[in-house]
CHARMM internal coordinates of N, CA and C (Angstrom, degrees):
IC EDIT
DIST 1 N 1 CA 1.4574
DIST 1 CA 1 C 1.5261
ANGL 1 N 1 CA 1 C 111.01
DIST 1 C 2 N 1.5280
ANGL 1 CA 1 C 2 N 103.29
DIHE 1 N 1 CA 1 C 2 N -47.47
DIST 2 N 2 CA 1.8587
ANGL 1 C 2 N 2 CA 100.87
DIHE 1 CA 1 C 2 N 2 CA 169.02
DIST 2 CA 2 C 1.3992
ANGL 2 N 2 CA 2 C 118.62
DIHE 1 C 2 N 2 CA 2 C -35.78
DIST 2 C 3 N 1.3801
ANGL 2 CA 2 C 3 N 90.44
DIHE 2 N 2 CA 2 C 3 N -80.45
DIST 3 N 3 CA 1.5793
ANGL 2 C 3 N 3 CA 117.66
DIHE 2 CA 2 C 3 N 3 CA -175.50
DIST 3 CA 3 C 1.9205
ANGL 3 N 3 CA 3 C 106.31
DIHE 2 C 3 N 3 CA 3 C -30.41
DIST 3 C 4 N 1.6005
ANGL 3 CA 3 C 4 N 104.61
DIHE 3 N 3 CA 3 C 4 N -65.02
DIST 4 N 4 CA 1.4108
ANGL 3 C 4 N 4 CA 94.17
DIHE 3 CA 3 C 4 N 4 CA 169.83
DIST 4 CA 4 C 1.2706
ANGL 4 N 4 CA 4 C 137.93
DIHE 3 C 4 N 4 CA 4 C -61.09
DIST 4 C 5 N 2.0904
ANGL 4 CA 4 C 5 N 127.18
DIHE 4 N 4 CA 4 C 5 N -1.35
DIST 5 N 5 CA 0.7655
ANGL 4 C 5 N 5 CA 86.25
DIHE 4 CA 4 C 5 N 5 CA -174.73
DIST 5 CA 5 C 1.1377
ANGL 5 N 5 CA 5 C 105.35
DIHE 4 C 5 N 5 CA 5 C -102.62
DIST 5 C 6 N 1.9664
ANGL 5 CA 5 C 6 N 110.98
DIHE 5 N 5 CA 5 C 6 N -11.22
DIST 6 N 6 CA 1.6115
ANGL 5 C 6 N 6 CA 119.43
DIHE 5 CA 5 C 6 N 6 CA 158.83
DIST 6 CA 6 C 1.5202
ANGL 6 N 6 CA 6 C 111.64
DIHE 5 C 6 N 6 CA 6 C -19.49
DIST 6 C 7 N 1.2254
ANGL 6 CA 6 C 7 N 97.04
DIHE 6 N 6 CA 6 C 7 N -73.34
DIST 7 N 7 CA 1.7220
ANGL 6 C 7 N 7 CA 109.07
DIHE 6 CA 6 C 7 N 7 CA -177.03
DIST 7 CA 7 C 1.2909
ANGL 7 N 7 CA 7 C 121.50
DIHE 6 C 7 N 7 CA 7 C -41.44
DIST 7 C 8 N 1.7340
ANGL 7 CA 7 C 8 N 128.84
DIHE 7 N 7 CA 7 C 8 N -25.69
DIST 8 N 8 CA 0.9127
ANGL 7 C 8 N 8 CA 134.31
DIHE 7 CA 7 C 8 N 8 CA -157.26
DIST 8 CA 8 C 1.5349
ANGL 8 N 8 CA 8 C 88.06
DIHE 7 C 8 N 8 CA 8 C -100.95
DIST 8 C 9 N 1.4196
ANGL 8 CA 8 C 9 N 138.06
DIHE 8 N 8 CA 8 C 9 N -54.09
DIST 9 N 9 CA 1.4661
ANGL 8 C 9 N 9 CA 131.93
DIHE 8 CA 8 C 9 N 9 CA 169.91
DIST 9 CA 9 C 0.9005
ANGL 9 N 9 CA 9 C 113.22
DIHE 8 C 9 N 9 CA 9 C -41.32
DIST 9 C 10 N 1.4378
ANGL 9 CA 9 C 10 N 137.69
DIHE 9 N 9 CA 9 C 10 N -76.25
DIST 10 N 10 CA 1.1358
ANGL 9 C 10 N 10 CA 157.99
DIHE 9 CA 9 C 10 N 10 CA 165.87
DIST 10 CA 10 C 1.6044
ANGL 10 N 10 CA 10 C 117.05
DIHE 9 C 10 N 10 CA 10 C -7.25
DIST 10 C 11 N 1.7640
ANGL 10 CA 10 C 11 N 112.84
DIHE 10 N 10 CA 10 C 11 N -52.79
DIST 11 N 11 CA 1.1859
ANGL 10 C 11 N 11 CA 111.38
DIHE 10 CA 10 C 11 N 11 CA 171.19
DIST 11 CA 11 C 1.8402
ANGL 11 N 11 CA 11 C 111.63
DIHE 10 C 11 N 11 CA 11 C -79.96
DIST 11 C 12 N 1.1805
ANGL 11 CA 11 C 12 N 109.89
DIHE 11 N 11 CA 11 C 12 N -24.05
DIST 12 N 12 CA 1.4963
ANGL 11 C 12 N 12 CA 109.30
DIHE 11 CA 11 C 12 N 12 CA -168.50
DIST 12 CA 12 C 1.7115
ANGL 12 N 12 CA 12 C 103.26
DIHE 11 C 12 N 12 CA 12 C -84.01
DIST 12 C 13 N 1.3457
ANGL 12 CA 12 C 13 N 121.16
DIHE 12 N 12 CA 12 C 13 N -4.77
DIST 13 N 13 CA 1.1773
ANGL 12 C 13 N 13 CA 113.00
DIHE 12 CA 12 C 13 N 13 CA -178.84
DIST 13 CA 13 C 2.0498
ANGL 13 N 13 CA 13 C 97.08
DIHE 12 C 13 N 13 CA 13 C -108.98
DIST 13 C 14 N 1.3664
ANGL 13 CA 13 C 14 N 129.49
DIHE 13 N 13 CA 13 C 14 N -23.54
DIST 14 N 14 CA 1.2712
ANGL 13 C 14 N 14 CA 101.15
DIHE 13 CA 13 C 14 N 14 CA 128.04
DIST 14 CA 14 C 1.2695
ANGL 14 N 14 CA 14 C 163.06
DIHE 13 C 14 N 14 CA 14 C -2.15
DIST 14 C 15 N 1.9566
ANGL 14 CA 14 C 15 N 93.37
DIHE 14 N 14 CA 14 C 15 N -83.08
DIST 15 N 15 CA 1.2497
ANGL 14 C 15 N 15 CA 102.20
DIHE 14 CA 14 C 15 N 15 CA 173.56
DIST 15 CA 15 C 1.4875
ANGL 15 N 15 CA 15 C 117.49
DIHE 14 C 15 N 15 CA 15 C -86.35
DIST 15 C 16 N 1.4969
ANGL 15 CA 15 C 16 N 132.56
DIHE 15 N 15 CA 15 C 16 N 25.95
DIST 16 N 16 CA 1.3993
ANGL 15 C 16 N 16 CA 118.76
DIHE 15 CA 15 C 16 N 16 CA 172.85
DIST 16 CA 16 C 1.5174
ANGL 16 N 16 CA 16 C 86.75
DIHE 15 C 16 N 16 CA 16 C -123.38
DIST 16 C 17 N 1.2825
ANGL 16 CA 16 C 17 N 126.95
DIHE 16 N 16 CA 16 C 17 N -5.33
DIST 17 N 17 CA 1.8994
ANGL 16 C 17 N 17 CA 121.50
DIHE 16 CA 16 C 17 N 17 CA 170.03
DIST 17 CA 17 C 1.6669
ANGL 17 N 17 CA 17 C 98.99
DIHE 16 C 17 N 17 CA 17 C -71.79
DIST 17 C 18 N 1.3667
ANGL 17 CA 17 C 18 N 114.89
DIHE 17 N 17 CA 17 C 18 N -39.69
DIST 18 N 18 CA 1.3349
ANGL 17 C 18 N 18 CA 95.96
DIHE 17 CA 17 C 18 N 18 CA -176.56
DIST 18 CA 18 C 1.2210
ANGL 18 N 18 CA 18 C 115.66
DIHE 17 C 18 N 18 CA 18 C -92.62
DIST 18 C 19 N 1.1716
ANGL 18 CA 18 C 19 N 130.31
DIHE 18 N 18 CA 18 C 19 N -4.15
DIST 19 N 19 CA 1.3442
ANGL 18 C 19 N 19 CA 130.53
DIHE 18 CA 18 C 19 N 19 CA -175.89
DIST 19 CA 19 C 2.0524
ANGL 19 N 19 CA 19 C 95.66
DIHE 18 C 19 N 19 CA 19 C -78.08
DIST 19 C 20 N 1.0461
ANGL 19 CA 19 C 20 N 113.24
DIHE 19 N 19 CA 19 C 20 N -33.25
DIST 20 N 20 CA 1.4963
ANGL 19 C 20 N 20 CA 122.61
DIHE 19 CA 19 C 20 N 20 CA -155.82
DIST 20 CA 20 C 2.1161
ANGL 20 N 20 CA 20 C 84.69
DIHE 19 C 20 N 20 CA 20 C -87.87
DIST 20 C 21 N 1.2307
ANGL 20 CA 20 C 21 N 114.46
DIHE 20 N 20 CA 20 C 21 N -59.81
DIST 21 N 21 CA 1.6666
ANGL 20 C 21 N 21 CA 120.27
DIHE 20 CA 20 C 21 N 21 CA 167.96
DIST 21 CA 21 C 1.7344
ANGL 21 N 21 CA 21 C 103.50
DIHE 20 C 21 N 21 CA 21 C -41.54
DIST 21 C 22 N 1.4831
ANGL 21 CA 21 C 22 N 126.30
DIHE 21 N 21 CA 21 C 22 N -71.27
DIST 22 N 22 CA 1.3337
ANGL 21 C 22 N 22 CA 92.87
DIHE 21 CA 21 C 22 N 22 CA 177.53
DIST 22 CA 22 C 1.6802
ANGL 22 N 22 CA 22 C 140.56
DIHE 21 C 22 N 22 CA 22 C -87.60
DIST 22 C 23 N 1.7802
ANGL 22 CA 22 C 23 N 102.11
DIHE 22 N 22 CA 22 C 23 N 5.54
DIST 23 N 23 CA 1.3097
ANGL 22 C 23 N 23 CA 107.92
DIHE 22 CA 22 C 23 N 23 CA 169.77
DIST 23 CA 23 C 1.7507
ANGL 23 N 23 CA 23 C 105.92
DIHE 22 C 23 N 23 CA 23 C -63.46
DIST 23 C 24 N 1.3914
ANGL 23 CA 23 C 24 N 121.85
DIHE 23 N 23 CA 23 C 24 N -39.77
DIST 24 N 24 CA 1.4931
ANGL 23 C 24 N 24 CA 126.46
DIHE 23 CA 23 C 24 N 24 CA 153.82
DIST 24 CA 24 C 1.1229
ANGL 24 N 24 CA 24 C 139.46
DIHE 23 C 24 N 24 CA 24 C -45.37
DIST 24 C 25 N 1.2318
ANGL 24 CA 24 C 25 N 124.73
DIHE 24 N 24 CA 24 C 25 N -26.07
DIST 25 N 25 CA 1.4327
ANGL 24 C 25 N 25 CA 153.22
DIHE 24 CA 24 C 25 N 25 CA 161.25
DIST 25 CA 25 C 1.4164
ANGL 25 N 25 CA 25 C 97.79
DIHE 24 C 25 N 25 CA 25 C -61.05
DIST 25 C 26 N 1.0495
ANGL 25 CA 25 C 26 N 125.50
DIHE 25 N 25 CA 25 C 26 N -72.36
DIST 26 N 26 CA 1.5319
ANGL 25 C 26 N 26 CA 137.55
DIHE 25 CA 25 C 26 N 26 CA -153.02
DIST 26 CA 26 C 1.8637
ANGL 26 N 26 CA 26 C 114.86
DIHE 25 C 26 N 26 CA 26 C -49.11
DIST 26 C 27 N 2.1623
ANGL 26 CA 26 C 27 N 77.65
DIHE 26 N 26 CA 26 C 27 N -41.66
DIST 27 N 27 CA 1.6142
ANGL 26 C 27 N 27 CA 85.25
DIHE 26 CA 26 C 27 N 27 CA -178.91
DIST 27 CA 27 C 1.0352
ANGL 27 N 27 CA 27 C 128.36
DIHE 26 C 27 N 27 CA 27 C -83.88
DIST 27 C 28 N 1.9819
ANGL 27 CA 27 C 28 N 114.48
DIHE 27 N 27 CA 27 C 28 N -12.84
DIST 28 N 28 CA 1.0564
ANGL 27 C 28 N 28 CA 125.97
DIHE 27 CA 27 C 28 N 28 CA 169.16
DIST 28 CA 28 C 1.5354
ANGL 28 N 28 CA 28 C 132.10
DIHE 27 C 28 N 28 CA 28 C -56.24
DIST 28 C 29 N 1.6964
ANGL 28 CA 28 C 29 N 101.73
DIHE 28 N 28 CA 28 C 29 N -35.29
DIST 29 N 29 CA 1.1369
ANGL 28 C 29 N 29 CA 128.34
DIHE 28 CA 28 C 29 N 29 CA -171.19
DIST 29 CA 29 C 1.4121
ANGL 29 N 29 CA 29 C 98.10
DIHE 28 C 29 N 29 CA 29 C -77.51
DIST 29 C 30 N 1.5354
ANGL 29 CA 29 C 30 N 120.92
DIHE 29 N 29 CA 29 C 30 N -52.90
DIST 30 N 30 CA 1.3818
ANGL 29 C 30 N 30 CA 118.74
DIHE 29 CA 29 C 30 N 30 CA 178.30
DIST 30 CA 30 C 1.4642
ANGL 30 N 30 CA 30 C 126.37
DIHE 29 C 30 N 30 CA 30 C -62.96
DIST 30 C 31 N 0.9950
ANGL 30 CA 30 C 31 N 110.09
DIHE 30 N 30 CA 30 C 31 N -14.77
DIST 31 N 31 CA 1.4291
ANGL 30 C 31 N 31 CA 117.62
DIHE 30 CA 30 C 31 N 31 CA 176.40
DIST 31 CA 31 C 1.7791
ANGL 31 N 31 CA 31 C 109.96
DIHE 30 C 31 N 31 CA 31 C -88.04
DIST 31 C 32 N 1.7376
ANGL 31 CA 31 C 32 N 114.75
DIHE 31 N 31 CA 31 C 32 N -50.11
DIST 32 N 32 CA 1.4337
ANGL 31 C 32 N 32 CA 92.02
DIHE 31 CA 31 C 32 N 32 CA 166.54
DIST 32 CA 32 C 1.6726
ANGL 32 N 32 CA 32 C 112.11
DIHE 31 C 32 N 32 CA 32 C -61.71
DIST 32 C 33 N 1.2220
ANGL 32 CA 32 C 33 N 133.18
DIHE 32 N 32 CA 32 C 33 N -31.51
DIST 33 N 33 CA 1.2734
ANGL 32 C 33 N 33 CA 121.02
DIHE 32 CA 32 C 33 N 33 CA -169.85
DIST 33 CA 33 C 1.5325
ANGL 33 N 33 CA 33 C 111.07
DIHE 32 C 33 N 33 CA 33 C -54.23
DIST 33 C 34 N 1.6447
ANGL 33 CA 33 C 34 N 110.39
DIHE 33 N 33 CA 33 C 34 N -32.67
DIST 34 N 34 CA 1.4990
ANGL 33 C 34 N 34 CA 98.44
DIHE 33 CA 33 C 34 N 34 CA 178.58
DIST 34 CA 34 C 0.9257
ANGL 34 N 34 CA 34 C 129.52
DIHE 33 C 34 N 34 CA 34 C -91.96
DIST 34 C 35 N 1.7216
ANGL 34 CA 34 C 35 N 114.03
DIHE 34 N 34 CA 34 C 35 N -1.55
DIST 35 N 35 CA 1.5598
ANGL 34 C 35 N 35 CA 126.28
DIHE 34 CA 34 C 35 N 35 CA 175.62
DIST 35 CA 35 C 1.5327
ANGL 35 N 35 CA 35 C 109.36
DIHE 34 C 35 N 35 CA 35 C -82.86
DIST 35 C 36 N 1.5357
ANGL 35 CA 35 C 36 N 119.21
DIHE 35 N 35 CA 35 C 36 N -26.74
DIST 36 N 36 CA 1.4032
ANGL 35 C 36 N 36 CA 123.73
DIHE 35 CA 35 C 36 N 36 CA 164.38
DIST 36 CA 36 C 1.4958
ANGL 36 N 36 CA 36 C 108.26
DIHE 35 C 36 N 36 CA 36 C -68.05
DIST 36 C 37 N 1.4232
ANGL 36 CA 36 C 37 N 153.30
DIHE 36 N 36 CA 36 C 37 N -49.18
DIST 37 N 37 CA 1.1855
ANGL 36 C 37 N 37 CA 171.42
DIHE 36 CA 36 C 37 N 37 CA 95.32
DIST 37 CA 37 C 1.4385
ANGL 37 N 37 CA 37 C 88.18
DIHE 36 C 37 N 37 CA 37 C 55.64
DIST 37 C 38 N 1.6906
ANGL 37 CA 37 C 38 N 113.17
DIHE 37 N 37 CA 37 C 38 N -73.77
DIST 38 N 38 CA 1.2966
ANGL 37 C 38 N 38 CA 133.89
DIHE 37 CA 37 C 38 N 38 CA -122.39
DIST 38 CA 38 C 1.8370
ANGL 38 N 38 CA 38 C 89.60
DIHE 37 C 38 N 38 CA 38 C -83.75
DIST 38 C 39 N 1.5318
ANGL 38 CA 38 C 39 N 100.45
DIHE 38 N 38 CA 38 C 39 N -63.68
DIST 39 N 39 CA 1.8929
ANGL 38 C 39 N 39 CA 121.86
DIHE 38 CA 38 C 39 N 39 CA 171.20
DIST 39 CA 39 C 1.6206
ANGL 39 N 39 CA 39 C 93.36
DIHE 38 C 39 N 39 CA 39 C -28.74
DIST 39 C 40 N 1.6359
ANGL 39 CA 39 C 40 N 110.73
DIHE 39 N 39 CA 39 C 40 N -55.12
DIST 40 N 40 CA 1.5574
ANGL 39 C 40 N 40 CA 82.56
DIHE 39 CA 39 C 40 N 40 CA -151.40
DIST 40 CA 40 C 1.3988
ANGL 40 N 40 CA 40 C 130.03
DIHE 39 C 40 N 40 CA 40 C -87.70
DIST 40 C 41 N 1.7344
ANGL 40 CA 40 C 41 N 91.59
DIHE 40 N 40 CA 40 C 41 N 4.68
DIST 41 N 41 CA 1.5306
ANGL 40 C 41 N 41 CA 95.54
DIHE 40 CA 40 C 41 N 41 CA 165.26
DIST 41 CA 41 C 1.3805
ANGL 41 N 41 CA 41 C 158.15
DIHE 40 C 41 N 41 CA 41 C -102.31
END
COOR INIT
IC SEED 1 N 1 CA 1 C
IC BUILD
């Protein structure tokens, strides 16, 4: 019961590191997209 519920944190703090890594990504990307946007007009 330990062991699983370690395991069970363990993966859920994972999956909200990457959720938070590519919610960062996203904006990164959106932000050069509007700085390319911006140059070409």
């Amino acid at each position: 019961m330990k062991k699983t519920l370690i395991l069970l944190l363990v993966l859920l703090s994972l999956i909200l590191a990457g959720c938070a890594t590519f919610h960062g990504l996203g904006r990164d990307i959106e932000k050069a997209g509007n700085w390319i946007q911006q140059k070409s007009d």
